[in-house]
C-alpha positions as CSV (number, residue, x, y, z in Angstrom):
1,X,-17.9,-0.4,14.2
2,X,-17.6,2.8,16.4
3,X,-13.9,1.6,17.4
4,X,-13.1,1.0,13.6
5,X,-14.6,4.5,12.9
6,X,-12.6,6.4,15.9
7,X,-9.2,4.5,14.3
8,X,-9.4,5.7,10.8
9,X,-10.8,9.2,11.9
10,X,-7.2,8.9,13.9
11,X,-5.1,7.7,11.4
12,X,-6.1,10.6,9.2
13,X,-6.1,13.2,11.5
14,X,-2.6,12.2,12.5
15,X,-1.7,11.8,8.6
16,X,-3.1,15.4,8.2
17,X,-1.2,16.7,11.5
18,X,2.1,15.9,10.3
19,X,1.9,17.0,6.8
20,X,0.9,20.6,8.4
21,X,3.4,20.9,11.1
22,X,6.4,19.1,9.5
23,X,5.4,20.2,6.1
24,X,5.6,16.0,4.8
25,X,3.9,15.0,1.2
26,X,1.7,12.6,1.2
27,X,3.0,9.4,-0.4
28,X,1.0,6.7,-1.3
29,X,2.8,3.6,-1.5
30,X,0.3,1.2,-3.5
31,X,-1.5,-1.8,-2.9
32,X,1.2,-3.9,-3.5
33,X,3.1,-2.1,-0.1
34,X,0.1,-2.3,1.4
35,X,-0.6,-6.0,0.7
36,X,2.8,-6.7,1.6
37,X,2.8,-4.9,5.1
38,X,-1.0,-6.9,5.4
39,X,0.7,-9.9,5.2
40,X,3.5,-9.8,7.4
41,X,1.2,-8.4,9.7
42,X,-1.2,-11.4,9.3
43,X,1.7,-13.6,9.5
44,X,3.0,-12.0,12.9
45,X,-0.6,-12.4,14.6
46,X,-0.7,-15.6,13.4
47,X,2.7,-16.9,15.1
48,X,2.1,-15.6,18.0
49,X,-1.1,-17.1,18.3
50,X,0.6,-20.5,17.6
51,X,3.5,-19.8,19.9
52,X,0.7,-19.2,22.7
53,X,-0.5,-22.8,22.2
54,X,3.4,-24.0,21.9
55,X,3.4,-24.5,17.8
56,X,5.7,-23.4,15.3
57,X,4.7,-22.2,12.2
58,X,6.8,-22.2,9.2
59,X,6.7,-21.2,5.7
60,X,6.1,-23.7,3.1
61,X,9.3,-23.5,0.2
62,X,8.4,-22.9,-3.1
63,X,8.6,-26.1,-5.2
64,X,8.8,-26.3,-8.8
65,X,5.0,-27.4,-8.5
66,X,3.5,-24.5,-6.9
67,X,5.0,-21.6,-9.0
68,X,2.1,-20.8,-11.9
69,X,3.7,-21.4,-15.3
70,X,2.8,-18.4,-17.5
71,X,-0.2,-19.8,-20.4
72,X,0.4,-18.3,-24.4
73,X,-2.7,-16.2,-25.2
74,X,-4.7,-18.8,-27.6
């Protein structure tokens, strides 16, 4: 807990460091950026992991069965 605590203290100071010195806005991408850049993160740890124990991991294709058809309100 204290290491998750020292890293967003970090984060934010550095956040607040360069909006002072290099006069930056702060822009808030969204969740959606932030789910995205979640998931390829969780995607990279995962490879690697696999590639440690010699697997290769690879992304399922979307088939006409796994995309959610839209419901009419009823």
């Amino acid at each position: 807990m204290k290491v998750a605590t020292l890293a967003t203290a970090r984060k934010r100071t550095t956040l607040i460091y360069r909006m002072v010195i290099w006069i930056q806005d702060y822009v808030n991408d969204g969740q959606e950026a932030y789910d995205e850049h979640h998931r390829k993160r969780t995607l990279r740890y995962v490879n690697g992991n696999a590639m440690e124990f010699g697997y290769l991991v690879l992304q399922k294709a979307a088939t006409p069965e796994s995309i959610p058809t839209p419901t009419s309100p009823g």
